[in-house]
C-alpha positions as CSV (number, residue, x, y, z in Angstrom):
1,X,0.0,0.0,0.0
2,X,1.2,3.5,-1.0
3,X,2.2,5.4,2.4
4,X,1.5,9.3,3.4
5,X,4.1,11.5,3.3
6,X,6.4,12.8,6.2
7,X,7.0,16.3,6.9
8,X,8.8,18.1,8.6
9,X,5.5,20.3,10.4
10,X,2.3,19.3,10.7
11,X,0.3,19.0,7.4
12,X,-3.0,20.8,8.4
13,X,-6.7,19.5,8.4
14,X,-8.6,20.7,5.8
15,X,-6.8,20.6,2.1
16,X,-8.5,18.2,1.2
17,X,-11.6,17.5,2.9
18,X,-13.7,18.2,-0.3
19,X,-11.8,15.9,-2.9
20,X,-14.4,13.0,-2.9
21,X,-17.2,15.3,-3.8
22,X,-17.9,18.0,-5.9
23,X,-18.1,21.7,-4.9
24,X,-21.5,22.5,-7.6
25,X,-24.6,20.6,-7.7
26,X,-24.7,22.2,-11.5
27,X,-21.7,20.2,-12.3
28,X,-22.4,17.1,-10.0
29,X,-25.6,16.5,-12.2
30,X,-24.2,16.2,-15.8
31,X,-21.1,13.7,-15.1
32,X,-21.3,10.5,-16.1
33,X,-19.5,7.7,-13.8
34,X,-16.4,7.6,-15.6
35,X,-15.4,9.6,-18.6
36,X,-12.0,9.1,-20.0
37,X,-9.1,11.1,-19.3
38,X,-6.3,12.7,-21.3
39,X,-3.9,15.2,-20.4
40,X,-1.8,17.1,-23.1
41,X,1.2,18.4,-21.6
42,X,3.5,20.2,-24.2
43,X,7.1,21.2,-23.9
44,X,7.9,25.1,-23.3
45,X,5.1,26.3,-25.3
46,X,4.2,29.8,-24.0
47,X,1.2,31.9,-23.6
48,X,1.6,33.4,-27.1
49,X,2.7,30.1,-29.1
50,X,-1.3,29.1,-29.6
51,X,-3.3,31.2,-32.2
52,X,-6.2,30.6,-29.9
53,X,-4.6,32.9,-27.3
54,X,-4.5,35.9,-30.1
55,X,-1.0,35.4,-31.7
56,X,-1.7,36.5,-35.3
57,X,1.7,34.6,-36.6
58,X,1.2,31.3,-36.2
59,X,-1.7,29.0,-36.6
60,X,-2.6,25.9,-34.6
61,X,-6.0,25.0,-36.1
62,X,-6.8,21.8,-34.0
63,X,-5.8,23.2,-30.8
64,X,-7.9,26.4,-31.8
65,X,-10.8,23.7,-32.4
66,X,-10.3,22.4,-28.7
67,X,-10.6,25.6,-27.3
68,X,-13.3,26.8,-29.3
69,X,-15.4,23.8,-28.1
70,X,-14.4,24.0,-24.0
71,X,-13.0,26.2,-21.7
72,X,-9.7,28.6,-22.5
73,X,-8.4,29.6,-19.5
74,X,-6.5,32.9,-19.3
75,X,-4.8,33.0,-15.8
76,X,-3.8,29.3,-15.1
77,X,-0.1,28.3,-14.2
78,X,2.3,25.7,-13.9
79,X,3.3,25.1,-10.5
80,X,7.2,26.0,-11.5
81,X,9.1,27.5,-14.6
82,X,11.0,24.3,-16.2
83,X,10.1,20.7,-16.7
84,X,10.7,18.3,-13.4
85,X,9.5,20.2,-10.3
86,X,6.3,21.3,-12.6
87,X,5.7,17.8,-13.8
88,X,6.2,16.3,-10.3
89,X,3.6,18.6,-9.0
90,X,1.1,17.9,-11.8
91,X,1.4,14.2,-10.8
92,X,1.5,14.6,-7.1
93,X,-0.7,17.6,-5.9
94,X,2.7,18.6,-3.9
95,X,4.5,21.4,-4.5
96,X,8.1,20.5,-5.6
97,X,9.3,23.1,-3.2
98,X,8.8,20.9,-0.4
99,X,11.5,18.5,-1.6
100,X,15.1,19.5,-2.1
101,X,15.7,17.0,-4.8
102,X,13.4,18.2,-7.7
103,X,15.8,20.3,-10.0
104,X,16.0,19.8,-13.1
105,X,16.9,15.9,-14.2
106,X,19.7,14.5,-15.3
107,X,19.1,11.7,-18.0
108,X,20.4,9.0,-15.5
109,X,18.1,10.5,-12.2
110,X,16.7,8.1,-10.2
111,X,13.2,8.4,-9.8
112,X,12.1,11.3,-8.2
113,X,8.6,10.2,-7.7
114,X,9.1,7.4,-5.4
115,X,7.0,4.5,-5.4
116,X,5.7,5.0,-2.2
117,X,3.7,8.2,-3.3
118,X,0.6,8.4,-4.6
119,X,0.2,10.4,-8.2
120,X,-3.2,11.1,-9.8
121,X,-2.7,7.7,-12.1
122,X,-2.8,5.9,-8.8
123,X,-6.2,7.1,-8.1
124,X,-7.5,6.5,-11.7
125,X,-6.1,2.9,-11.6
126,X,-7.5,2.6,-8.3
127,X,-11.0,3.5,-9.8
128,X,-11.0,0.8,-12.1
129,X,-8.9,2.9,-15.3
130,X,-6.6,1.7,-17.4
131,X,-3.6,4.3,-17.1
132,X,-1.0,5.5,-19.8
133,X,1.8,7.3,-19.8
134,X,3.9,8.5,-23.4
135,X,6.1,11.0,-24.5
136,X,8.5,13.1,-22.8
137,X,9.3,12.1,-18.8
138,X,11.9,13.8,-17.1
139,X,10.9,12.8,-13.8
140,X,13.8,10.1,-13.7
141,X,14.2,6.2,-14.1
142,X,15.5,3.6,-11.1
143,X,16.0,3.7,-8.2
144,X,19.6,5.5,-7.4
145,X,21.4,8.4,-9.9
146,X,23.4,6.3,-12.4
147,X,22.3,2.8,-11.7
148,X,20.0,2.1,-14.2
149,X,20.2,-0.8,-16.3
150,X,19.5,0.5,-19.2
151,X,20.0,-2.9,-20.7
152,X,17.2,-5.5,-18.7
153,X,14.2,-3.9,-17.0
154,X,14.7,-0.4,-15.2
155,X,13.1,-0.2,-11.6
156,X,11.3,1.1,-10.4
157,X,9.4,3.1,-12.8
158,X,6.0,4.0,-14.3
159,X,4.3,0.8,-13.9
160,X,5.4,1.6,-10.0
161,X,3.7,5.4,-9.6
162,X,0.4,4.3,-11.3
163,X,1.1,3.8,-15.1
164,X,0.0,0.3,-16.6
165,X,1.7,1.0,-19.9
166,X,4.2,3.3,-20.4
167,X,6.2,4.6,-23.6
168,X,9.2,7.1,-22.4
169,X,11.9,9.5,-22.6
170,X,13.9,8.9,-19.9
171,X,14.3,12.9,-19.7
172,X,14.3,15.2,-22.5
173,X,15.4,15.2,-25.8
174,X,18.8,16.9,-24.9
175,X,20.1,14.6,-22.8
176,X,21.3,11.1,-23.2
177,X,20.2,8.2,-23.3
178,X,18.5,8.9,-26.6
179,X,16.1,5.9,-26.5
180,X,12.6,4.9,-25.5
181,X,11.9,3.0,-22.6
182,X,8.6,0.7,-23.0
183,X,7.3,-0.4,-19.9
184,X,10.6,0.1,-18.4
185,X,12.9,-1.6,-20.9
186,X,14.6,0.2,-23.6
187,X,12.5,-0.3,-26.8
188,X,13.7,-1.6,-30.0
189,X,16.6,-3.1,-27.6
190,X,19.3,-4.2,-29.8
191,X,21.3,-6.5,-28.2
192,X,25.0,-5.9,-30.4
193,X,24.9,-2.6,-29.2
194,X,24.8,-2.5,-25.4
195,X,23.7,1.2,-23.3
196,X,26.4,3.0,-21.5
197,X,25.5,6.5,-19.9
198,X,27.4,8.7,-17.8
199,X,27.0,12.4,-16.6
200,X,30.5,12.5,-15.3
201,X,33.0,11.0,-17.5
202,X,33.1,10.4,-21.4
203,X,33.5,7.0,-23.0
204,X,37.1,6.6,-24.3
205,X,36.6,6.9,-28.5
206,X,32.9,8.1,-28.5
207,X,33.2,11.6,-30.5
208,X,31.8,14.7,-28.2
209,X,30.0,17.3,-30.1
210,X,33.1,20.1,-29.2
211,X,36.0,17.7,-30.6
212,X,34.2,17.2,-33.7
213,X,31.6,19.5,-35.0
214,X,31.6,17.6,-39.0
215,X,29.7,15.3,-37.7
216,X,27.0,17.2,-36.6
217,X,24.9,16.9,-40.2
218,X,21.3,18.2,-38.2
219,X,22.1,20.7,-35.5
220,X,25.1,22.7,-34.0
221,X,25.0,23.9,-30.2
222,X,24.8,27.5,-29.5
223,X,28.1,28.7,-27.7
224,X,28.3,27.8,-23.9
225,X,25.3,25.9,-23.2
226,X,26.6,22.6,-22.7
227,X,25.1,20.4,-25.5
228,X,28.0,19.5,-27.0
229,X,28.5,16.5,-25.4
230,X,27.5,12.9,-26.9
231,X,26.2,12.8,-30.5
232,X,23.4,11.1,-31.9
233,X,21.9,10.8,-35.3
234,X,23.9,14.2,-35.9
235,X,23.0,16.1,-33.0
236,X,24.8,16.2,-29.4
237,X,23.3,16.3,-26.3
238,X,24.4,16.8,-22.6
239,X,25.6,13.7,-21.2
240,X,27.7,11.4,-22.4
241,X,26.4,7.8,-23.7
242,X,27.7,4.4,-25.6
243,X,25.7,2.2,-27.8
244,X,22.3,2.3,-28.5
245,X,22.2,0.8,-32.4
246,X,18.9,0.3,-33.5
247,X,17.6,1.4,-30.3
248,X,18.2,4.9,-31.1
249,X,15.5,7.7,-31.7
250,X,15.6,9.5,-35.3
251,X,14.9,13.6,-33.5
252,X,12.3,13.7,-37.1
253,X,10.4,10.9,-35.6
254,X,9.8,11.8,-32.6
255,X,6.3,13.5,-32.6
256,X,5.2,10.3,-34.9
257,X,6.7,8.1,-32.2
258,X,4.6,9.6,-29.5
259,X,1.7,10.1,-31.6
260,X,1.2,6.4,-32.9
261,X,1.6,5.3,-29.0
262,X,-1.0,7.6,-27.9
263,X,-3.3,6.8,-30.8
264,X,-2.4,2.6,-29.8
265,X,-3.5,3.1,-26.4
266,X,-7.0,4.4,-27.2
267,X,-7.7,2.2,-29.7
268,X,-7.0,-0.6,-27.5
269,X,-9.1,0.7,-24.4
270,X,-12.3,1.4,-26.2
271,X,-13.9,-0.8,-23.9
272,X,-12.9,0.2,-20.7
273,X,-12.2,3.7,-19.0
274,X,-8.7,5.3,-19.5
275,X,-6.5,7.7,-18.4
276,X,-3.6,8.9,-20.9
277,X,-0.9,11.3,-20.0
278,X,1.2,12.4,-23.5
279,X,3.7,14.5,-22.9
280,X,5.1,15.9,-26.1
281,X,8.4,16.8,-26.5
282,X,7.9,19.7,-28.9
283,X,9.2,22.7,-29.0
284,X,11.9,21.4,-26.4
285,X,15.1,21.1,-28.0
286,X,17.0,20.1,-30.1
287,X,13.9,20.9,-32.6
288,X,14.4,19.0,-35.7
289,X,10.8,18.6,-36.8
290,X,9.4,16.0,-39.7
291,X,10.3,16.7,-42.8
292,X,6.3,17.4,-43.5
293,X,6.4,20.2,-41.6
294,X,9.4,21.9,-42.0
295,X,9.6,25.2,-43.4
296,X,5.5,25.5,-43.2
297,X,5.6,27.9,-40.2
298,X,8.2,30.6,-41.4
299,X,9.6,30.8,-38.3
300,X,12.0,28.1,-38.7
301,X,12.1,24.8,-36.8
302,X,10.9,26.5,-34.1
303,X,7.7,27.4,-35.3
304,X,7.3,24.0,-37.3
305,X,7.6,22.6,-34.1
306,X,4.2,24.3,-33.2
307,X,2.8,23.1,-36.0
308,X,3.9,19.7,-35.4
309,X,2.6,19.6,-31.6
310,X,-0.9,21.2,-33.2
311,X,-0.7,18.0,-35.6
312,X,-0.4,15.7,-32.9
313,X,-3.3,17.6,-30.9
314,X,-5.5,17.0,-33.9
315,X,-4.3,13.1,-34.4
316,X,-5.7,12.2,-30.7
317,X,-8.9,13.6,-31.3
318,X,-9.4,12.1,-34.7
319,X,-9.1,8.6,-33.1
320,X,-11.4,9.8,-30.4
321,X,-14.1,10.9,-33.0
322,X,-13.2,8.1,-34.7
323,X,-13.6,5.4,-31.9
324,X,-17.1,7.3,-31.0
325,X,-15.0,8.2,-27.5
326,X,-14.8,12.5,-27.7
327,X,-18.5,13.1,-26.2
328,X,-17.1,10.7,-22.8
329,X,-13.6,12.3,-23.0
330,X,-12.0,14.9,-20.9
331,X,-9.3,16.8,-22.5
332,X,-7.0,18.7,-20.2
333,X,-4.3,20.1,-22.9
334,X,-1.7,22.4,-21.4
335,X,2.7,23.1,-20.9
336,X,4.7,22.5,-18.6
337,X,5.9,25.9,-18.2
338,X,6.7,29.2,-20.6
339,X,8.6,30.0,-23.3
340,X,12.2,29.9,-24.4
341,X,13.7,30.6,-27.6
342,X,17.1,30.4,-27.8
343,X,17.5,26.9,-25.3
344,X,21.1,25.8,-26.8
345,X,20.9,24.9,-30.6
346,X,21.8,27.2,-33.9
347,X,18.5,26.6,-35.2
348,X,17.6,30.5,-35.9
349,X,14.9,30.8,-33.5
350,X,16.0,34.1,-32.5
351,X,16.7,35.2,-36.5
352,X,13.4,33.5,-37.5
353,X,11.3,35.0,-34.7
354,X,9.6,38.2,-36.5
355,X,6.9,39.3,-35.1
356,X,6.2,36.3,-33.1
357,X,5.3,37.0,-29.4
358,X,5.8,33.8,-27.8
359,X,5.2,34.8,-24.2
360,X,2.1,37.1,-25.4
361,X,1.8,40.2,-23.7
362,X,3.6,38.6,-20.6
363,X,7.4,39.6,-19.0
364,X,10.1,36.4,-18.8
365,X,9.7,33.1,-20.0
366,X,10.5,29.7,-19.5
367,X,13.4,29.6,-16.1
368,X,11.6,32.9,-15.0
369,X,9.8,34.5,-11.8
370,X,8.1,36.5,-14.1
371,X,4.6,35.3,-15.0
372,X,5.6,34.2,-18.6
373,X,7.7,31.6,-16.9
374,X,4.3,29.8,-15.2
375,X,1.4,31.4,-16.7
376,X,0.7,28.8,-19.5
377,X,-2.4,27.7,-22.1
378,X,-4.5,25.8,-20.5
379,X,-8.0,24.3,-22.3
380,X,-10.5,22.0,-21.0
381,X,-12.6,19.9,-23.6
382,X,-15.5,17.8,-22.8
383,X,-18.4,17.2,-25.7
384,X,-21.9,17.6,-24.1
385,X,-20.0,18.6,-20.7
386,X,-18.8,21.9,-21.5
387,X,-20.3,24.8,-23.0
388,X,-17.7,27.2,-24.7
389,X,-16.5,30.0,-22.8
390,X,-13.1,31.9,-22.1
391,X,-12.4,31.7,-18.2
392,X,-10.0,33.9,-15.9
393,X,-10.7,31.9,-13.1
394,X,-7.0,31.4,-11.3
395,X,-6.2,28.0,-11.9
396,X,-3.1,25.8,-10.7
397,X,-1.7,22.4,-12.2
398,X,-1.4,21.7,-8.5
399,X,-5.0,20.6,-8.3
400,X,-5.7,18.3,-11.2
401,X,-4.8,16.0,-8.7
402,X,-8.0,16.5,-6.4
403,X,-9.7,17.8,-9.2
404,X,-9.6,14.4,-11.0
405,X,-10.1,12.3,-7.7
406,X,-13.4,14.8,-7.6
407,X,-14.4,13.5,-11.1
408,X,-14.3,10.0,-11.0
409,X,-15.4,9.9,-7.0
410,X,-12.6,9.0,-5.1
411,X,-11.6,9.9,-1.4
412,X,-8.0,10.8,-0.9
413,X,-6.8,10.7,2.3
414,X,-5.7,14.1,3.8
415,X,-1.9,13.1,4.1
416,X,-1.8,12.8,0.5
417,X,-1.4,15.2,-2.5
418,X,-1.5,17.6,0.4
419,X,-1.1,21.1,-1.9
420,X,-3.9,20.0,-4.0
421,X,-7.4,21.5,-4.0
422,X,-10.5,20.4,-5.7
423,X,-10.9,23.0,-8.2
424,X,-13.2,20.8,-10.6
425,X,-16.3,23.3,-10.5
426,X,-13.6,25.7,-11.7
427,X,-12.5,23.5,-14.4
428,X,-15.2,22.5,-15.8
429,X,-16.7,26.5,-15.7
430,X,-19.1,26.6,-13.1
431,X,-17.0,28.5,-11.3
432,X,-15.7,31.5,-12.8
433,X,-13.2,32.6,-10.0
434,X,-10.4,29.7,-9.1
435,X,-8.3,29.5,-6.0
436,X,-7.9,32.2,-3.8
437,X,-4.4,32.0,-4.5
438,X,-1.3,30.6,-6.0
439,X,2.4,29.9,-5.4
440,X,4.9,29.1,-8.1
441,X,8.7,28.4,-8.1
442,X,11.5,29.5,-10.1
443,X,14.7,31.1,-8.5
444,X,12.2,32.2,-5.9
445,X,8.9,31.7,-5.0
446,X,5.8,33.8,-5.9
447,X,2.6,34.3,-4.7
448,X,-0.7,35.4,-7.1
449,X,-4.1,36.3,-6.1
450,X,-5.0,36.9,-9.9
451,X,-4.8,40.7,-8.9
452,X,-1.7,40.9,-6.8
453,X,1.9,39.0,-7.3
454,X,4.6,39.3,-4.6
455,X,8.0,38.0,-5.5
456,X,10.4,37.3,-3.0
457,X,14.0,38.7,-2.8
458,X,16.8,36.8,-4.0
459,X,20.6,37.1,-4.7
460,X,20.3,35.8,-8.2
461,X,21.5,37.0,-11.1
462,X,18.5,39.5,-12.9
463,X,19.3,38.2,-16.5
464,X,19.7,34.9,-17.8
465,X,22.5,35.2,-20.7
466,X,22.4,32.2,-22.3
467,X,19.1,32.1,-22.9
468,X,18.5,36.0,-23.4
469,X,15.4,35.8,-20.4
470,X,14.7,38.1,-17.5
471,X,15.0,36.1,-14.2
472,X,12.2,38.2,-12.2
473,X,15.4,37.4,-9.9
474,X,16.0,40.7,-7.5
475,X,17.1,41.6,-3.9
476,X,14.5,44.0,-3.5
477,X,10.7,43.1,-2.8
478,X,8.5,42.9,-5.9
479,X,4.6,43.5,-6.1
480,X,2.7,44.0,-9.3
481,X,-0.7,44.9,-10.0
482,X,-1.7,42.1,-12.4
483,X,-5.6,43.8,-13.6
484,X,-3.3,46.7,-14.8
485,X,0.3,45.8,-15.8
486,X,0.0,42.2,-16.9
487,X,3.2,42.9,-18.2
488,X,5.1,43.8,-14.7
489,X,6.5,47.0,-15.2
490,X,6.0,49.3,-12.5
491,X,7.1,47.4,-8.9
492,X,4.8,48.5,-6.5
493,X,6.6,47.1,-3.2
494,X,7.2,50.4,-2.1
495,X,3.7,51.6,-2.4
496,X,1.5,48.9,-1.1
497,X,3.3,47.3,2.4
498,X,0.4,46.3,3.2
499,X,-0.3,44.0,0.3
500,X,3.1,42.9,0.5
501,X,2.1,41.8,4.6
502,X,-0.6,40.1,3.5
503,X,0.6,38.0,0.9
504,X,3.7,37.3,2.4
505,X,1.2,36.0,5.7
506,X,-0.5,33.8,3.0
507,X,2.8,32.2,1.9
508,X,4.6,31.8,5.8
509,X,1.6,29.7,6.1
510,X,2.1,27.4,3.6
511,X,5.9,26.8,4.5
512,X,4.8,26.3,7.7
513,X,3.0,22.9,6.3
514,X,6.4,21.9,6.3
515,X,9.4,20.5,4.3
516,X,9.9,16.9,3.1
517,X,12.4,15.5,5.4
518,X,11.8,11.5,5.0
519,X,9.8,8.6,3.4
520,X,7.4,6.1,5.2
């Protein structure tokens, strides 16, 4: 049996006292017992990146469709700024700032969900559902830092937080070990070409992207950013690595990989509820889209990329429709966190950019305090369920977690998910105003009421050079007036202590819940 959490101060009594039931009697009266469930959590794409949130340069027609048949939320966020502490608290309902170990992964990271937690496909595959998990991961693999075998069965793994079936990255498509790893064994294994992966030492004659740059025929690294380690199919990555053979993902095939998984699983639980978590790895880099898209944006392969992601958005509900499953189907499609253009590859996103906004009218991006570094798309889809509307209700990935426990009708214990609120009303538009308030993570935490952001002080650097982003890093006190300078301008720390006491009251409170000090 999965085990509560430990931490270090008491938890409190009341975060979850709802989750078994719903907060509406409007919504509780249209939901059937057990709709299937797919989330759609893209890689870095920003606030602007989606034509449905009013970027005039780009056009995502089947995502645009989504929206314009559910909810498109304007002021929901990721629980952090990059990839693994936002993932981990989309999974757990616990906010990665608890932990200390939930920085971005390294392609040989042990599992940072640990088996004994509960995730939200625990409580779907407790229900009865057949759970899925495909696409990118980067929530680590095994049980220690480096001891996976990447050869036999790797444990623990998905199959070990919830997932029946699982088709994965082992991180991102930067970092080594370029595979996939099916149900937790590397697919396509080929056995004359054993895996080797280290994020120490090289292997002695494996080429490194800096010795020898010829031989990177798809993508160079931009100057300083560290991917210019092991190379694969032309393209070099951080980390070094040995092996692979057949094994080895082609960077053009990777949309199709994870599409033709996603599109698998649903055809073969037609008959049975599901829940499906695809993860795509576009626009992450290195972006080397299919050849059918390349070139179609304008933008370069960073707006193909976009295109691509929209493709696959489309490709999941044409099986749906297909299969006679989209009126019974929940779609949750979101990112992991904002922006980033330049991320460590010559692939002339910055040249190619124009007039392309992809953080919208928001400050920072991807790595940021700033809201364009949390603030993220975020449409609900439902047939029959849903009636079409454009929310501003504050909404958190922290509480899909109760949120989905609400939908199917399960009771969570109170020791579990603990940051994770039952928001469902909110997500499903019966409630148009959200949580009273949210906390995200970069280089500092930040508290939101939807009107009011405080950022807390730091000694971090204000700009981020390699990747040309403001920080939202300072050691003075910032407060912005979201209804009036969604872009964060004018500071108002100054002018409104007493804003700044209030929040900061809001957000003691929750460290006061305590840190993650041990398992049970």
């Amino acid at each position: 049996m999965k085990k509560a959490l430990t931490l270090g101060c008491g938890i409190g009594g009341t975060l979850l006292t709802s989750c078994g039931g719903l907060q509406n009697k409007n919504v509780e009266t249209i939901l059937p017992q057990k709709p299937n469930v797919i989330f759609i959590v893209a890689d870095d794409i920003g606030y602007g990146d989606l034509s449905c949130y009013g970027e005039k340069t780009i056009h995502t027609p089947n995502v645009d469709k989504l929206a314009a048949g559910g909810l498109r939320f304007t002021d929901a966020h990721a629980v952090a700024a990059t990839s693994t502490p936002s993932r981990y608290s989309l999974f757990t309902g616990h906010y990665n700032w608890r932990r200390n170990d939930t920085g971005i992964a390294a392609g040989n990271a042990g599992m940072i969900i640990r088996p004994e937690q509960t995730t939200v496909a625990d409580i779907f595959k407790n229900a009865g559902y057949a759970t899925g998990a495909i696409g990118k991961w980067h929530l680590g693999m095994g049980d220690e830092t480096g001891t996976q075998n990447w050869n036999g069965l790797i444990t623990p793994g998905a199959q070990d937080i919830g997932f029946d079936y699982s088709y994965l990255m082992a991180a991102t498509g930067d970092r080594v070990p370029c595979v996939w790893v099916e149900n937790q064994r590397v697919a396509n294994y080929d056995s004359a070409a054993p895996i080797y992966v280290s994020y120490e030492d090289p292997f002695p004659d494996e080429p490194l992207g800096r010795d020898h740059p010829e031989l990177l025929t798809k993508l160079k690294p931009s100057l300083n950013h560290g991917h210019d380690q092991a190379i694969v199919n032309g393209i070099s990555r951080i980390g070094y690595m040995k092996g692979g053979g057949d094994a080895l993902w082609e960077d053009e095939n990777i949309a199709d990989s994870i599409t033709i998984k996603a599109v698998e699983f649903i055809e073969n639980h037609t008959d049975i509820p599901f829940f499906l978590y695809v993860g795509t790895n576009d626009i992450h880099v290195p972006r080397y889209p299919h050849p059918r898209f390349v070139g179609k944006s304008g933008m370069g392969y960073r707006g193909d990329a976009i295109l691509q992601f929209d493709w696959t958005v489309g490709e999941i509900v044409k099986i749906l429709e297909k299969k006679g499953l989209m009126e019974n189907t929940l779609i949750i499609l979101t990112s992991d966190n904002g922006p980033v253009v330049d991320d460590g590859y010559q692939d002339q996103a910055v040249e190619l950019l124009g007039d392309h906004r992809p953080w919208g009218d928001l400050r920072g991006g991807k790595y940021s305090n700033f809201e364009a570094g949390t603030r993220v798309p975020f449409i609900v889809s439902w047939a029959k369920h849903i009636k079409p509307d454009v929310s501003g209700a504050l909404v958190s990935h922290i509480d899909l977690f109760a949120s989905m426990a609400a939908l199917i009708g399960e009771d969570v214990d109170q020791a579990v998910a603990i940051d994770s609120q039952n928001q469902l009303s909110t997500i499903l538009g019966a409630d148009q105003k959200g949580r009273d308030y949210i906390i995200e993570s970069s280089s500092s935490l930040s508290i939101s009421n939807g009107e009011w952001k405080y950022i807390t002080p730091n000694n971090g650097s204000a700009f981020y050079s390699l990747t040309k982003t403001e920080s939202g890093n300072s050691k003075e006190e910032q407060l912005y007036y979201l209804k009036e300078d969604i872009g964060e301008k004018n500071n108002l720390a100054k002018k409104y202590p007493e804003k700044i006491s209030e929040l900061k009251l809001i957000l003691d409170k929750e460290k006061e819940k305590g840190y993650l000090r041990k398992w049970e």
